[in-house]
C-alpha positions in Angstrom: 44.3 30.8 -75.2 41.2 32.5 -74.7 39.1 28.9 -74.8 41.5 27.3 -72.6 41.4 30.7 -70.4 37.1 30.1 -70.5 37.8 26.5 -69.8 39.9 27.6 -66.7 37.2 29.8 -65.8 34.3 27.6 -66.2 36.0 24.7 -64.2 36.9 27.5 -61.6 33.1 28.3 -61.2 32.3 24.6 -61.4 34.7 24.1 -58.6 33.8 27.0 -56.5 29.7 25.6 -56.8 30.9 22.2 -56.1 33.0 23.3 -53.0 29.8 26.4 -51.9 27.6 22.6 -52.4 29.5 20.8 -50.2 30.4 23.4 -47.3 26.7 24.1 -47.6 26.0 19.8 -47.3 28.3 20.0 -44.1 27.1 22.8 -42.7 23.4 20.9 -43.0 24.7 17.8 -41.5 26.8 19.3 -39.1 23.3 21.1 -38.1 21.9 17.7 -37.5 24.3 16.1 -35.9 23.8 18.8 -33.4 20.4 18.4 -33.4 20.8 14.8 -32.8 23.6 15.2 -30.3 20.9 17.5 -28.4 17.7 14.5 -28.9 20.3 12.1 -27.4 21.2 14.9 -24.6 17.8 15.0 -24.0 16.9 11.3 -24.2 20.0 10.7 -21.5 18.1 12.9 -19.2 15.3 11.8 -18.8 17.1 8.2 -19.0 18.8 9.9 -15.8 15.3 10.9 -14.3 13.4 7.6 -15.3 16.4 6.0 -13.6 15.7 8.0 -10.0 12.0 7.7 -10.3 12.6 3.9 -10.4 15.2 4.1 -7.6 12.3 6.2 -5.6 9.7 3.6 -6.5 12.0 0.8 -5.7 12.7 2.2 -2.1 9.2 3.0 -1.5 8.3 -0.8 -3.3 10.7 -2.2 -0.6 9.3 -0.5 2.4 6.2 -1.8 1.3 7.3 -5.5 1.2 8.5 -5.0 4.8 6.3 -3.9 6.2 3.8 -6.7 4.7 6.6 -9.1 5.9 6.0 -7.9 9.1 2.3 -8.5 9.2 2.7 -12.2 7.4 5.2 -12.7 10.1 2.0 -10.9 12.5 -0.4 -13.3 11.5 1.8 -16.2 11.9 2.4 -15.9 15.6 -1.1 -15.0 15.7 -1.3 -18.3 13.8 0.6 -20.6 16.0 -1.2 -18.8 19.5 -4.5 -19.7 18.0 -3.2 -23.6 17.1 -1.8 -23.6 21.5 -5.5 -22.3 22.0 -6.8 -24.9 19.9 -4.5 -27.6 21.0 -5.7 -26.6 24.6 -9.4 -26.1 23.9 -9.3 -29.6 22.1 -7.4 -31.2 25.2 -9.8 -29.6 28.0 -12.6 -30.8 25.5 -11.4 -34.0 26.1 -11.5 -34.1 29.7 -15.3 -32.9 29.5 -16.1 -35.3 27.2 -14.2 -38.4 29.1 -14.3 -37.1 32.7 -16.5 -34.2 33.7 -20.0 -35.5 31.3 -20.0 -39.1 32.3 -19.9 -37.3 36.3 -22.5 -34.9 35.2 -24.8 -37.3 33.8 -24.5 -39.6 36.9 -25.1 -36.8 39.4 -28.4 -35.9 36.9 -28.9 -39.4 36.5 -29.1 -39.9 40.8 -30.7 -37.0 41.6 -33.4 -38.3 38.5 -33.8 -41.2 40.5 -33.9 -39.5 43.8 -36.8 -37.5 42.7 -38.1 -40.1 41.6 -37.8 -42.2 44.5 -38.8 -39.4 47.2 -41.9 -39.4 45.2 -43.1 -42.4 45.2 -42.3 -42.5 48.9 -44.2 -39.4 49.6 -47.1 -40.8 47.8 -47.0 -44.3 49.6 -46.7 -42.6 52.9 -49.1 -39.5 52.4 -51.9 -41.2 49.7 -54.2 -43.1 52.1 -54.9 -45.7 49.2 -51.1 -46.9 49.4 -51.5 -47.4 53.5 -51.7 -51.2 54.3 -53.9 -51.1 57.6 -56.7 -48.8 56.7 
């Protein structure tokens, strides 16, 4: 009895080693799953707060493209006032170039002539070579 009573005893350690071993092992991973469960805490926050940064920058990103869809939309009545302007300077240019230059070059062209003319009449009447009787 007294080897089977070591036995007993020796198994009993064994057992009490292999149980301290693997409360100890638990009590590790139970440490790191906390740790982890805190990483992923952490991670979900600042998930949360990359998340509302976005949602800031978005807003802002918006007001941006609103307000530079308000100056596109700016420069395209600007745009189609300047293409009225146009369409009118290019009509009005028209009417010099078909009505108004043609008159102005006559009316230069006649008084040309009228000079001209008045001249050679002053000269014929004033120049005593040009008088017929003398």
């Amino acid at each position: 009895m007294g080897f089977q009573s070591g036995l007993l005893t020796g198994l009993y350690l064994v057992a009490i080693l292999v149980a301290g071993g693997l409360a100890w092992s638990v009590w590790k991973l139970i440490k790191t799953l906390e740790k982890l469960a805190n990483h992923v805490e952490a991670s979900f926050r600042l998930f949360e707060k990359t998340a509302e940064e976005i949602r800031v920058t978005n807003a802002a990103v918006r007001k941006i493209i609103s307000h530079a869809e308000k100056g596109v939309a700016n420069v395209e009545h600007v745009t189609e006032g300047v293409r009225k302007f146009r369409k009118t300077l290019d009509a009005a240019t028209g009417v010099l170039d078909f009505a108004v230059l043609p008159v102005l070059g006559s009316v230069a062209g006649v008084l040309a002539f009228s000079k001209t003319g008045m001249s050679h009449v002053v000269k014929r009447i004033f120049r005593k070579e040009g008088r017929h009787g003398k």
